[in-house]
C-alpha positions in Angstrom: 26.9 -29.1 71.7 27.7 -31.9 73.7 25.9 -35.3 73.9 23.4 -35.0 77.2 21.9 -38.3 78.6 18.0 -38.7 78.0 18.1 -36.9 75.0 15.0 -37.9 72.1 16.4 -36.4 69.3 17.3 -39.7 67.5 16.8 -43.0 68.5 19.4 -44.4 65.9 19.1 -47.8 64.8 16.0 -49.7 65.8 16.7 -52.9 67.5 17.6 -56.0 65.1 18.1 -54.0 62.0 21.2 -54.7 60.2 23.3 -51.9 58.6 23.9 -51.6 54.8 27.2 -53.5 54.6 25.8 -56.9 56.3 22.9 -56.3 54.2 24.4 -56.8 50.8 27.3 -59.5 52.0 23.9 -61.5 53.0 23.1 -61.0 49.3 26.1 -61.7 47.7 26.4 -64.7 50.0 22.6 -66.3 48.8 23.3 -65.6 45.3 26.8 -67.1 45.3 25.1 -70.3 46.9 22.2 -70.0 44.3 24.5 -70.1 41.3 26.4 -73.1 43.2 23.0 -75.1 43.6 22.7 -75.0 40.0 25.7 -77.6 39.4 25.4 -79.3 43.0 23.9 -82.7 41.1 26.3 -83.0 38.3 29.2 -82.1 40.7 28.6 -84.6 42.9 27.9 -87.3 40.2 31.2 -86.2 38.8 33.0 -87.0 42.7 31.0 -90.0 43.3 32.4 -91.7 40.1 35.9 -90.9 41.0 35.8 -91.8 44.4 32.6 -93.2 45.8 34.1 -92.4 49.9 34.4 -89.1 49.3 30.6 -88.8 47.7 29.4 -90.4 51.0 30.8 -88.2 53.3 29.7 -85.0 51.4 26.2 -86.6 51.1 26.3 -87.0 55.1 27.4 -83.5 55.4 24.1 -82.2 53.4 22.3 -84.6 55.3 22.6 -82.3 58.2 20.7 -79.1 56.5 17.7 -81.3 55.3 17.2 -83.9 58.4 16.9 -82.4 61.8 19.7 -83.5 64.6 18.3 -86.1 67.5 19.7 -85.1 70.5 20.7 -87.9 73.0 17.7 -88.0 76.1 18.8 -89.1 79.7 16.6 -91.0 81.5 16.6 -91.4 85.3 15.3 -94.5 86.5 14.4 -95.0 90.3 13.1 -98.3 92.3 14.8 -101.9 92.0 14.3 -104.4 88.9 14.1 -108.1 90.6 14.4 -110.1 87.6 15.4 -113.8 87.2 16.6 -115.5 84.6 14.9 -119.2 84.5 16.4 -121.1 81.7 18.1 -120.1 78.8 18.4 -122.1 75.8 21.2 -122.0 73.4 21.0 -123.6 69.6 23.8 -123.9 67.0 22.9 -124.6 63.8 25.6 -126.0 61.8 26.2 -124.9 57.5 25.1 -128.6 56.8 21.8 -128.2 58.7 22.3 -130.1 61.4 21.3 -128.6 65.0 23.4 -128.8 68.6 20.9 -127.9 71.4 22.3 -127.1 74.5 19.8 -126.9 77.9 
């Protein structure tokens, strides 16, 4: 019996559900990361005592999972700016205390 189009005999897999196999490596993947989670704190005191760089940059990596992303804005600014500088006024303060103003 060949396939005809329009038939309503099944409706196979309803939209967004995910078959068996993607099912379980889902699984296995949270429980491998569970089990990892459990020595996250002393693994990462164990690489920040050997070398302190390398502790940073994994700490910035996590960073990005807990603390949402800012996204750069663009801002379009129209008309003209008509500003004048009047005086500026310059002071130096040397180690020994002593100032140097300049006008």
């Amino acid at each position: 019996m060949p396939f005809k189009k329009g038939h309503n005999l099944s409706k196979g897999r309803p939209r967004g559900a995910t078959n068996r196999s993607t099912e379980m490596m889902k699984l296995n993947v949270a429980r491998a990361v569970n089990m990892g989670l459990d020595y996250l704190k002393e693994d990462y005191e164990a690489i920040r005592k050997e070398d302190p760089a390398k502790a940073l940059q994994i700490l910035t990596k996590l960073m990005d999972f807990a603390l949402p992303r800012m996204k750069a804005v663009d801002m379009k600014v129209e008309g003209e700016i008509n500003t004048k500088i009047e005086k500026l006024q310059i002071e130096v303060v040397k180690k020994d205390g002593t100032e140097n103003k300049d006008n």
